[in-house]
C-alpha positions in Angstrom: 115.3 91.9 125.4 115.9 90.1 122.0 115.8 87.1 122.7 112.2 87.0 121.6 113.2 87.9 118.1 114.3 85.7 115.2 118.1 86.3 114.1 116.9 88.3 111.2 115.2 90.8 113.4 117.5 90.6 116.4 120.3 91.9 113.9 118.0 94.9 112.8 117.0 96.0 116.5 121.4 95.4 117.1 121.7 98.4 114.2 120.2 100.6 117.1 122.3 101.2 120.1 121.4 99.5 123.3 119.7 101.0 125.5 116.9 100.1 127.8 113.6 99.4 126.9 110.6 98.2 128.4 108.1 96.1 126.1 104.6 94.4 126.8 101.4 93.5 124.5 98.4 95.8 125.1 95.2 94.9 124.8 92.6 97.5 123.6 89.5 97.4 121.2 87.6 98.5 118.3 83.9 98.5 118.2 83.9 95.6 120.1 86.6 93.4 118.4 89.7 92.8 120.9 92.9 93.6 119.5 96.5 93.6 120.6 99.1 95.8 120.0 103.1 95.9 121.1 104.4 99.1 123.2 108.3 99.5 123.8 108.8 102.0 125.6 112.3 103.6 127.0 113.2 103.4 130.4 112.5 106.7 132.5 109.6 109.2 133.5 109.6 111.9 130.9 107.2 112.1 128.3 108.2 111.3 124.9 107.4 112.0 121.2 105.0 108.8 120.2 105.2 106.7 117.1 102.5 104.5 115.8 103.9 101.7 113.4 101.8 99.7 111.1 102.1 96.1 110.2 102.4 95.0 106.8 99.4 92.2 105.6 100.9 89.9 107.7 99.7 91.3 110.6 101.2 92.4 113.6 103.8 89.4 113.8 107.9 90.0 114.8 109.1 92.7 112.0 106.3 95.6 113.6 107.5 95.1 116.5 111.6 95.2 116.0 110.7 98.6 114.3 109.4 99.3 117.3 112.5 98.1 119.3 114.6 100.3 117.6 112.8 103.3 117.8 112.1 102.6 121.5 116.0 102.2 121.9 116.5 105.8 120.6 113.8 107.4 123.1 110.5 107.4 121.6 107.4 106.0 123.0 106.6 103.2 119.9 103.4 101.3 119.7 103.0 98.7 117.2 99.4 99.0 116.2 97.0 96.0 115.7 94.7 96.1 112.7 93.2 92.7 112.0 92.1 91.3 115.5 94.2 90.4 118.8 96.1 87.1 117.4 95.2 86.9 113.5 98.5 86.5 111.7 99.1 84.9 108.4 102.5 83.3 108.0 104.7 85.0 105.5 103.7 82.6 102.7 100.4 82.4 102.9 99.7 85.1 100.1 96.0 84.5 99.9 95.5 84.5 103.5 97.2 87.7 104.2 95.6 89.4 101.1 91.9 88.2 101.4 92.7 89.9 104.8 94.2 93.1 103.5 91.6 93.3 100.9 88.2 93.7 103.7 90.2 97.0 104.5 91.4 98.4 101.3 87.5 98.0 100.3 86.4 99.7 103.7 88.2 102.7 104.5 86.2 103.9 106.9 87.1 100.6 108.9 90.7 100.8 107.9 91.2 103.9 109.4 88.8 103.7 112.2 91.2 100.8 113.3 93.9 102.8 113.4 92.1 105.6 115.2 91.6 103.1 118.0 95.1 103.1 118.4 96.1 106.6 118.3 93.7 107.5 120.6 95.0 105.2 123.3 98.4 106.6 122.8 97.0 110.2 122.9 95.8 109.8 126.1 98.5 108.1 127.5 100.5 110.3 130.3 103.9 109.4 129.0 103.0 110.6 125.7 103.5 114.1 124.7 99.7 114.4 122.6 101.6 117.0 120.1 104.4 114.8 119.3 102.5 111.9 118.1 104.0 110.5 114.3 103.0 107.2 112.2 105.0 105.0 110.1 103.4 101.5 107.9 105.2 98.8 105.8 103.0 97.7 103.0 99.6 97.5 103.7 100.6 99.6 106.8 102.4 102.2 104.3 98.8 102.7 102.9 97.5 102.6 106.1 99.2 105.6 107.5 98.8 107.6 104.8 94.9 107.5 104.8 94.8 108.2 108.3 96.7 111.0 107.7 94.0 112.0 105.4 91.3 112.0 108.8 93.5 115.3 109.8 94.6 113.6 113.0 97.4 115.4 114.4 100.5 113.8 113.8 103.8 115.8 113.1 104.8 112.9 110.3 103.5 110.0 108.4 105.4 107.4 106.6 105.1 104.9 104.5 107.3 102.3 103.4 106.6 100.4 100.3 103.0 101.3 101.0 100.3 101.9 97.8 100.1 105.2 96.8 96.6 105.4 96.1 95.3 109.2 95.0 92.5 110.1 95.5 90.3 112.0 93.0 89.7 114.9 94.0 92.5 115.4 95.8 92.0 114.9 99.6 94.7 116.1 101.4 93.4 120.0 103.1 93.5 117.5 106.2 97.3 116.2 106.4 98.8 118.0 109.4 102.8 117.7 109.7 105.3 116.3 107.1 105.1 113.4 104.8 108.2 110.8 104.0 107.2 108.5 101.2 110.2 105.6 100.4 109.1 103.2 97.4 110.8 101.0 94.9 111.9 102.0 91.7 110.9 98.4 90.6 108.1 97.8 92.5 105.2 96.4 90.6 102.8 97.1 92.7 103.6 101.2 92.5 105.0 101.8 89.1 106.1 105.2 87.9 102.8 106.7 86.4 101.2 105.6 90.7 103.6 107.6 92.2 103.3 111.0 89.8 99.5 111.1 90.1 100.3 110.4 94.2 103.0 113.6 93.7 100.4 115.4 91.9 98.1 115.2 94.7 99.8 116.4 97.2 101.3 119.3 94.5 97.7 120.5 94.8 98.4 121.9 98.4 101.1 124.3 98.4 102.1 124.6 101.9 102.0 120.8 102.2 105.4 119.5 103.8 106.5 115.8 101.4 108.9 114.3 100.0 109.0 111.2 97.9 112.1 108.8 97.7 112.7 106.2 95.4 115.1 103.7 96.4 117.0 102.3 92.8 116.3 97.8 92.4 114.6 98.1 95.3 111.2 96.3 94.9 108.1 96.0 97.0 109.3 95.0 100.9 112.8 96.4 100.4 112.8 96.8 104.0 112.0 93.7 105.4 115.0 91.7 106.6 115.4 87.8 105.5 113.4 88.0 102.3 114.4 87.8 98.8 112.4 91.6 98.4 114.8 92.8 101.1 117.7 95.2 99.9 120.3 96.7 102.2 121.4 100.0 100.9 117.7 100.8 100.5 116.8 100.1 103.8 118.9 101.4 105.7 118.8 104.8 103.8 115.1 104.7 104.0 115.6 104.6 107.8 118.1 107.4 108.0 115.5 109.6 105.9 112.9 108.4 108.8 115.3 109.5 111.7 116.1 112.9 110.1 112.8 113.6 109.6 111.4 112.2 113.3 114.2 114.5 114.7 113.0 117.7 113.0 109.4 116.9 113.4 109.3 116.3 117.1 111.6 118.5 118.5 
């Protein structure tokens, strides 16, 4: 089932034990643009707690989908999400590619999130998917992603973001976040220094019954998570991914 996968990611999914899984593309839409997503789904008939995962500005290319491996491989239903349009990748160096691309959404919200709308809504209604159990996670761009959506006051019973930016918004928009919040960043990540992620805390201070936590990973810098890059650091990740398990255990049971 990994033999898809380059050896970086085949050695992430191998973290999780093996168990099987059944994966396929999906092709949906969005207001008329086709795109394609990645399910992996565990073997069986039950329904499961659902989790939506978000590419970084990349696009939906091998590391979404070993995320979604893993968390297949420990029973939930996991769909990789498509945001730019069935097929449009950029390759890991192509920096002004991917961020041209990443910029059309940051500048349109509305679009940003109605993408990943388009998603939730086809897991929703899908019969193997308990609707009430439904969580996101995002690397990156996705990071950002997730947390916006969670903004919309879809239900989900957790959002995550990994090295996502924390953008807060002024006023504070955050009466619709439903479930818990995990936020991992970098402690040396330029692109979310210190002063970013007290005004993001602030915000969500605002709402007193709001469930969040924010953890900040020492030398880790933007991408700490992503496997055969120079950003990529170890400890960071895989305690970043222990936090996520916790927290998708308590939030979907």
């Amino acid at each position: 089932m990994t033999d898809e996968f380059s050896l970086h990611h085949r050695e992430l999914i191998e973290r999780v034990p093996e168990a099987p899984v059944l994966a396929r593309d999906v092709e949906y839409d969005h207001d008329g643009t086709a795109l394609r997503g990645y399910e992996a789904v565990p073997a069986g008939e039950q329904r499961r707690p659902a989790v939506l995962v978000v590419h970084d500005w990349t696009g939906l290319r091998e590391y979404p989908k070993a995320r979604a491996q893993m968390l297949a491989r420990l029973g939930y239903h996991a769909f990789a999400l498509d945001v730019y349009g069935a097929g449009r990748v950029f390759a890991s160096d192509d920096m002004a590619g991917a961020s041209a691309e990443a910029k059309r959404y940051y500048s349109d919200p509305a679009l940003l999130v109605g993408r990943v709308r388009a998603a939730y809504d086809l897991v929703a209604a899908d019969p193997r998917v308990d609707p009430e159990r439904i969580a996101i996670v995002g690397y990156c761009f996705g990071g950002t992603a997730a947390l916006e959506f969670s903004r919309t006051g879809a239900p989900l019973v957790l959002t995550g973001s990994f090295h996502g930016n924390l953008v807060a918004h002024e006023p504070a928009e955050v009466d619709g976040i439903r479930g818990s919040m995990l936020i991992a960043t970098g402690a040396e990540d330029p692109l979310v220094p210190d002063e970013a992620i007290v005004a993001f805390e602030n915000e969500l201070r605002s709402r007193a019954d709001l469930d969040w936590q924010v953890l900040v990973y020492s030398g880790a810098p933007h991408a700490f998570t992503l496997p055969g890059t120079p950003a990529y650091r170890a400890d960071a990740d895989r305690r970043s991914w222990a936090a996520l398990m916790a927290e998708l255990a308590h939030a979907t049971a």
